[in-house]
N, C-alpha and C positions, 0 to 999 in steps of 0.2 A: 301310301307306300308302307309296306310291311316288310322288317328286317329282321329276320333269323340268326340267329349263331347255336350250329349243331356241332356239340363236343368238341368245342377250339378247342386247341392249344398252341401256345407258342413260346418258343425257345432261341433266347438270345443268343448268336454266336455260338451254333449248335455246332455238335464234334469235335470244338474245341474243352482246351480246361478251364474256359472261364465260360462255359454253357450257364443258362441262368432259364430255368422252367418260367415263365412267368404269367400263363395263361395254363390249367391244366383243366382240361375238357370243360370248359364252362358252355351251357346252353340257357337261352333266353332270348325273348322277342321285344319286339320296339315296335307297338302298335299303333297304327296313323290316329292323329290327333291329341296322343297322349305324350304326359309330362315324367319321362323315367327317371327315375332318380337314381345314382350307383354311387354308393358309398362304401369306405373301406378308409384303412391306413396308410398309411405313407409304404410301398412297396407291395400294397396287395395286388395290384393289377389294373388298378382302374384306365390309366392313360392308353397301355395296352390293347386294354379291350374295346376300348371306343375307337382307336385308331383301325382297327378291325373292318369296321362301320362301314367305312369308302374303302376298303382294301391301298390305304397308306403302309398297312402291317397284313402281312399273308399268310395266314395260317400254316402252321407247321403241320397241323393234322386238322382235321375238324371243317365244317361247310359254312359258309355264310351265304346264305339265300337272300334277296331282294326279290319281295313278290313273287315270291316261289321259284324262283331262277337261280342257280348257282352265281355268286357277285363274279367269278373268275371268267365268265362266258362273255359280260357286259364291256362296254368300252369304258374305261378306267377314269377319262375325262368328265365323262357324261357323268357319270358313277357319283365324282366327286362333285359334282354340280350340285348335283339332286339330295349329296348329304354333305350339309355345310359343315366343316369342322373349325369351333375358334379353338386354339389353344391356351395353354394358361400363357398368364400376362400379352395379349396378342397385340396392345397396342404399342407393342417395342417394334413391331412393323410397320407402323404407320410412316410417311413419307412425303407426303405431297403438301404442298404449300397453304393447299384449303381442304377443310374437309369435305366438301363438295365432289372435289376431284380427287381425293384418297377413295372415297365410297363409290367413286364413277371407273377407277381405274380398272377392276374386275370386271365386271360388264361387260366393259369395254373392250377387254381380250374375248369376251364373248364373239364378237363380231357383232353386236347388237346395232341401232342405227341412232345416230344421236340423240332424237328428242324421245326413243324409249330410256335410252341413257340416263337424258334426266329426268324422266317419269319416272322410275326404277329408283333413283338417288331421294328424287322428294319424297315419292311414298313412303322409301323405307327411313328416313329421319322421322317425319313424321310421325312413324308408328311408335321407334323409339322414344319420341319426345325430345327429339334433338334438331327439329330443323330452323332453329333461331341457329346453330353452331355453323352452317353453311359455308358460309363465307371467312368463318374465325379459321388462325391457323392450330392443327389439332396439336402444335407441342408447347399452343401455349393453354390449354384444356384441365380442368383437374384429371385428377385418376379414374374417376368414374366416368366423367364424360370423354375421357380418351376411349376406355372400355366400350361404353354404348356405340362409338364411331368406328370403334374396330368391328364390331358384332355385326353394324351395319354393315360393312362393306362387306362382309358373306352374305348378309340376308339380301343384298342387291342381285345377287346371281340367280335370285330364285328358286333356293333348296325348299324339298319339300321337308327333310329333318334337320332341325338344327343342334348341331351338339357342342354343348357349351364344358369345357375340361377346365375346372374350378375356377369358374368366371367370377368369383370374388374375393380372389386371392390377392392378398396385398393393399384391399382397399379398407376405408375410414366403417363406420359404422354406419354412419347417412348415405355413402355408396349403397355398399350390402346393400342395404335398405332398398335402393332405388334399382337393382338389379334384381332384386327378387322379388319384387313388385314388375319389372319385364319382365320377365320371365313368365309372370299371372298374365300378361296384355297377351304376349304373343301365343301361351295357351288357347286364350278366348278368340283367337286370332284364326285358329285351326291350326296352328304350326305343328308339330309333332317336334317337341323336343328333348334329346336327354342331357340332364343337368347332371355334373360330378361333383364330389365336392366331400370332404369328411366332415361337414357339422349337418349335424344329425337336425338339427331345429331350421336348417334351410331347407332343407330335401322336405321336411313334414308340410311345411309352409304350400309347396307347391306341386310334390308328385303326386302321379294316380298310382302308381307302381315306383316299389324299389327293391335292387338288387343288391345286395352287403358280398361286398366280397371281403375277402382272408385267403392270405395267402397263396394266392389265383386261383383259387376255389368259391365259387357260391357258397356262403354260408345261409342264406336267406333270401326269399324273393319275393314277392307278391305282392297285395294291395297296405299302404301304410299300416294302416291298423292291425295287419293280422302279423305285420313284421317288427313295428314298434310294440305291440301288446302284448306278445308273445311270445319275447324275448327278453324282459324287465331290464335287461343290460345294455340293450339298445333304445333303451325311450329316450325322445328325445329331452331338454332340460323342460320345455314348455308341460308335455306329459308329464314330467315326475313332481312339477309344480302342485300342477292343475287335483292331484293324487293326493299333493300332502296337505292342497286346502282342504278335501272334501268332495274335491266336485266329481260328481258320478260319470263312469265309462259313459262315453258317446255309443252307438250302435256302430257295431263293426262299420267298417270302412269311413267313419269321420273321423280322422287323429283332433287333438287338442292342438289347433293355432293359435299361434302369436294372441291375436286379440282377443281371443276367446279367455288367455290366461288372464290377460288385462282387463278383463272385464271381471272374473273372481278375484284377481285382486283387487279389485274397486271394491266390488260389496262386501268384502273382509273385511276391507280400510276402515268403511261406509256404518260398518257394524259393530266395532271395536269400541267400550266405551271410552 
């Protein structure tokens, strides 16, 4: 599934005096099986424009195509099916007594039949690495595995894109960790999905592509390396590390990850008399 955005824009409360531009022609694609990454500050546009994705937000001007089809032609249920959206902090929705039947509960408005039901529930814990949580009730869960129990219950519907809108917001360090380490499974997975998020050393960790936005404009977009390298104000901290031990530019399109910095700090350490 291939998703377009030709020259959004959108405007909050338009015509009125509290109009707010918050999308201004931004174009970009979200290619199947790829991990996009959209980074930006606080008010640039990021929630905006992912919300775009399923047509939850309707462009004011501009086309959003789904596999070459206008998304406004589609059935709007279907639409959101096929692209999951978690929002940030999503497990403030959680509800059900297990998590079994919080992650069944979607599906289940599917009209699916029960034992896909719970075919659909097992796989998709499993995938997360949460199916020991089954049977636990989700509000008594840390914060990260409430996170993984929310995320599951949209991947149970069976989207082909999943979009995660700062899925490590509010969590410990060992979360982070463990969410963007899913985030690698469900890539290998074939999922296609776009992560949001303003730390720069997440999005390197795991996108094929990223989009910077500023002030709901594209500032930058493309493959990590040509967006982190190329902009020395954007590397992420692991990049400006990996720079000030020594360690020589990768070839385009390999950024410096997390371990890779971990490992020049090692032989630094390793070296030092």
């Amino acid at each position: 599934m291939r998703i377009e955005l030709q020259g959004v824009r959108h405007v909050y409360a338009p015509g009125t005096s509290f109009a707010v531009e918050a999308l201004k022609g931004v174009s970009l694609s979200v290619e199947p099986g790829e991990v996009l990454g959209v980074i930006g500050g606080t008010g640039s546009g990021k929630s905006t424009l992912v919300q775009h994705l399923n047509l939850l937000l309707v462009p004011t001007a501009g086309r959003v195509l789904v596999d070459g089809k206008d998304a406004l032609s589609l059935d709007r249920s279907e639409l959101r099916r096929r692209v999951g959206l978690v929002f940030q902090s999503p497990e403030q929705a959680l509800f059900a007594p297990t998590v079994e039947e919080d992650v069944a509960f979607a599906p289940q408005r599917l009209g699916l039949g029960e034992e896909e039901v719970r075919e659909r529930v097992g796989e998709t814990l499993e995938l997360l690495g949460a199916g020991h949580l089954a049977a636990r009730s989700p509000f008594a869960l840390s914060g990260g595995e409430k996170r993984r129990v929310a995320i599951a219950g949209v991947l149970a519907m069976g989207p082909e894109v999943l979009v995660l809108d700062e899925p490590t917001a509010g969590l410990d360090p060992h979360a982070r960790s463990d969410l963007i380490y899913l985030v690698g499974r469900l890539k290998a997975s074939g999922m296609t999905v776009v992560f949001v998020s303003h730390d720069l050393d997440e999005v390197a960790e795991v996108a094929d592509g990223v989009c910077v936005l500023e002030g709901g404009e594209v500032r930058s977009i493309g493959h990590p390396a040509e967006v982190f390298y190329g902009d020395p104000s954007m590397a992420p901290a692991t990049v400006r590390v990996a720079a000030a031990l020594g360690v020589s530019r990768p070839s385009l399109g390999t950024p410096v990850r997390y371990g890779e910095t971990l490992a020049a700090l090692r032989r630094v350490l390793g070296a030092a008399p």
